[in-house]
N, C-alpha and C positions, 0 to 999 in steps of 0.2 A: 663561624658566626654568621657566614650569609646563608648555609642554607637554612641557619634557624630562624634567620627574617621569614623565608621564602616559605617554612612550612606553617608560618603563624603570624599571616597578615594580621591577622582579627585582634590578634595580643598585642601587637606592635601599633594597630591605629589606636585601643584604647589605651595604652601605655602612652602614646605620643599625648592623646586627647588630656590627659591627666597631666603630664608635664607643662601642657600649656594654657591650661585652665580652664580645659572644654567640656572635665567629665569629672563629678566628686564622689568622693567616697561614698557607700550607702550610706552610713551614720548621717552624713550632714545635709544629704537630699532629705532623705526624710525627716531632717529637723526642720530646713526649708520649708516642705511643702506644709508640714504639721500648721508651721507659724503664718501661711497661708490660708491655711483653711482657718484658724481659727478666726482669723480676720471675716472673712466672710459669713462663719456662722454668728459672728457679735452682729457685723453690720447689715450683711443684705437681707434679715428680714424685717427691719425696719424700714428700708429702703422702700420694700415693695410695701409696706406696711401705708405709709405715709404715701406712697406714687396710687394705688391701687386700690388703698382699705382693704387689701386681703389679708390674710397672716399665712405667711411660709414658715418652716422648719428647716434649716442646714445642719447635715450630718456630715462630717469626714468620713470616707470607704478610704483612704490610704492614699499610695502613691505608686506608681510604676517608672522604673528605669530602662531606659534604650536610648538605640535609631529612631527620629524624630517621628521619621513615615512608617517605622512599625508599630509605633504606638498609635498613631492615629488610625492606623489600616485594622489594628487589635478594638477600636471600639465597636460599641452596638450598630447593627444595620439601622436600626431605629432612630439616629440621631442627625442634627442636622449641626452647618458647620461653619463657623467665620475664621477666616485667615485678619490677623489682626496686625497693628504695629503699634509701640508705643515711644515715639523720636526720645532719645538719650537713655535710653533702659533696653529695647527688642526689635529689632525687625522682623521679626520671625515668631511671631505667637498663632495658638491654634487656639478657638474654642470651641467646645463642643456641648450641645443642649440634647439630653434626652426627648424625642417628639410628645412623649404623654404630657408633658410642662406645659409645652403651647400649647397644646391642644383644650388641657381644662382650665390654664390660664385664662383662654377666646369664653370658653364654655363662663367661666366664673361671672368676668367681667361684661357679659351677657346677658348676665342678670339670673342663672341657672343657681339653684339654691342647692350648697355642700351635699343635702342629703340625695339629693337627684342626677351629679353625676356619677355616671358608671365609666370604670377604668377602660380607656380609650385603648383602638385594636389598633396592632402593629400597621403603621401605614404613613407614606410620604404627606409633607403640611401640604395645603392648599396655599394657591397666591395670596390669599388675605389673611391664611399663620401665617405665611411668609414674613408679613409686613410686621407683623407681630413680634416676631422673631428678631427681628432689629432690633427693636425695643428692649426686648430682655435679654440681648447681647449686648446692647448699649450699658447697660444697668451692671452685667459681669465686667467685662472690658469695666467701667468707672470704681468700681470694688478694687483692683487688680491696681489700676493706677495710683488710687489713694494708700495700698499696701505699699508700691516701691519705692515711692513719694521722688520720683524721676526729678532730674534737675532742670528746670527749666519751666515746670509747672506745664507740659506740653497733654492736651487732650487724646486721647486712646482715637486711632484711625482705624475702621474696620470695615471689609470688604462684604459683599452681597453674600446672605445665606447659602448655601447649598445643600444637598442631600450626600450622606458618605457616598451613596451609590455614585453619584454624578463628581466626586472629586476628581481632577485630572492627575494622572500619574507624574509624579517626578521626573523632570531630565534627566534621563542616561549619564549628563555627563555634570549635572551638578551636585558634588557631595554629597550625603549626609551627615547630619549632626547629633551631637548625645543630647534627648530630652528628658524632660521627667514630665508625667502626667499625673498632677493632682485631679483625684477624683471625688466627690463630692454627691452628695442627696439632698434633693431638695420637694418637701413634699406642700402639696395642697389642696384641700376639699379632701384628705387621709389618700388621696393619693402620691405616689412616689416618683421620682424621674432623680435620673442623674444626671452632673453637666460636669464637663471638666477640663483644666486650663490645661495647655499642652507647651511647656518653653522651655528654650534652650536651658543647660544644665550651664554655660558661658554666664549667660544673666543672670542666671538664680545664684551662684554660687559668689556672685559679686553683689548682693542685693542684702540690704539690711530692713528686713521689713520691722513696718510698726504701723501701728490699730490708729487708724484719723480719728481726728477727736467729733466727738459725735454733733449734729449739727440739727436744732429742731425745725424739722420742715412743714410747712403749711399742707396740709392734705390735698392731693391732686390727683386722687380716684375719678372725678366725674368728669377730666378733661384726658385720662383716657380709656373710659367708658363711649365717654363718645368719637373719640378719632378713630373708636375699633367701630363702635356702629355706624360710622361714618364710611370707612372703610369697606364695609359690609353691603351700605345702601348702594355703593359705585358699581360694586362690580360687576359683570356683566355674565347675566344666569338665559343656559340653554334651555326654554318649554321646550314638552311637549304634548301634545296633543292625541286624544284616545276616544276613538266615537264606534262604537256598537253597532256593529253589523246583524241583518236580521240572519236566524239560526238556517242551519243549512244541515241536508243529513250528508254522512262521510260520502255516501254513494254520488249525490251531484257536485261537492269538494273535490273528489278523485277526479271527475271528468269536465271538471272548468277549464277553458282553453284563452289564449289569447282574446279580447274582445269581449268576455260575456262579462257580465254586469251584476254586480250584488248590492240589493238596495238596502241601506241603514235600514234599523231596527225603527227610527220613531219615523212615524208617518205626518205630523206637522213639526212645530220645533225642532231640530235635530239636537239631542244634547252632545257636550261634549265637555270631557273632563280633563283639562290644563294639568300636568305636575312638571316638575323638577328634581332632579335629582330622588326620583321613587316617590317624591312627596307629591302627595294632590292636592292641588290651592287652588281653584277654581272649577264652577261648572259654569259652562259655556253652553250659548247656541250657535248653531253651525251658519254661515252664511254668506253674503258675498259681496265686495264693493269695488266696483272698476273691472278692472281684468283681476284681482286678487281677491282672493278665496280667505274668509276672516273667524276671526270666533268672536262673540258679545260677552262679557262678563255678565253674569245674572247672580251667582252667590259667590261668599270666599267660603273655605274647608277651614284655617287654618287663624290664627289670632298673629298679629303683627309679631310677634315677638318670640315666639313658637318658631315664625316663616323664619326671621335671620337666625334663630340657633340651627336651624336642620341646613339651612343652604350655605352659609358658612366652610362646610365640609366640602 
């Protein structure tokens, strides 16, 4: 009998885990998460409906069984992440946001019209998705709540975004737990992303979910249209600066040494053309006040609204 502990840890923890309430049968997870998602596909496109004036779609993709951290370590690089808790139901929730979500979320509510976003390339959010991204974990985390209808009526607690890449690795010496990850689509502007709750199989299996009764919400699109444009006007964008050298042939390029001297192209005004982030937003003339070396705005490239959707990124 012991050396059959010894040749089959793995069978012995989930054998223990089920004896004590930490790991259920597949039938009844996947009835769990089922009853899960459907909650969310009744309620949170309304949600964002009324928050937003957008219109999403929630679709169930299923559910996945394990180790807490290999479910989470098993999702997209693409996705970002809150560690969450919800007091008398979870200390230990995971969520996770596909990045094309926020991404044309920022785009949408930007003012970018359905037919003009294109499907956003693999790549970490910026500090101002970031901010975003609370938001519509906010919005998941209060779905989740209203599903387990927790005792105490207590608000979902949820920690800073991150990137999977940036997750920090598990303590060596603190356990793992059996989770389940419901996963879920969620589309808009006919774009797709996926987000999905990651909790203990402990809570789920003690949890009697039911659909909150629906609640008519006053429309509050244009307060956060504007905390994201708001958002957007704060941040702090790096110029830079591009001015035209007169042409030179490769034969005097080769033999420019320390000290010679190449004079701009324009011989009065010097122009000079401002961008950010690849974009061009002003032309400038070159010039100078005090000991510092300055540019004058003379035209913009670029329409106010045009500039926050590109620098956004």
């Amino acid at each position: 009998m012991n050396n059959v502990a010894l040749e089959n840890p793995a069978m012995n923890a989930a054998l223990l885990a089920k004896l004590t309430g930490r790991l259920g049968d597949k039938a009844t997870i996947e009835k769990l998460c089922a009853a899960f998602a459907d909650v969310y596909i009744e309620f949170m496109p309304d949600m964002f409906k009324s928050e937003t004036g957008l219109d999403v779609t929630i679709a169930y993709l299923g559910c996945d069984s394990g180790y807490k951290n290999d479910l989470i370590a098993d999702l997209g690089a693409n996705s970002t992440l809150v560690d969450a808790t919800l007091r008398n139901w979870s200390q230990d929730i995971t969520l996770a946001c596909g990045n094309g979500f926020v991404i044309t979320l920022m785009e949408s509510l930007l003012g970018a019209a359905p037919e003009t976003i294109e499907p956003p390339a693999d790549r970490l959010l910026s500090a101002i998705e970031l901010e975003l991204a609370v938001m519509v974990f906010d919005k998941i985390a209060g779905v989740l709540r209203s599903a387990v209808n927790a005792p105490g009526g207590f608000e979902p607690a949820i920690e800073l975004p991150h990137a999977l890449e940036n997750r920090p690795k598990p303590a060596d010496d603190k356990a793992d737990e059996f989770g389940a990850a419901i996963n879920m689509s969620i589309t808009l502007a006919g774009i797709t992303s996926e987000f999905s709750l990651i909790v203990l199989q402990q809570a789920l299996l003690k949890t009697q979910i039911s659909a909150p009764k629906a609640k008519s919400q006053a429309s509050k699109s244009a307060a956060w249209t504007e905390q994201i444009s708001e958002q957007v006007r704060r941040s702090q964008v790096t110029l830079e600066a591009k001015i035209r050298l007169q042409d030179l042939t490769l034969r005097t390029i080769s033999k420019l040494a320390a000290g010679d001297v190449i004079p701009f192209r324009d011989s009065g005004d010097v122009r000079v053309e401002v961008s950010a982030n690849s974009k061009e937003l002003y032309v400038c003339e070159f010039g100078r006040s005090g000991e510092n070396y300055t540019v004058r705005v003379k035209d913009t490239m670029s329409s106010d609204d045009e500039l926050i959707r590109h620098l956004m990124n």
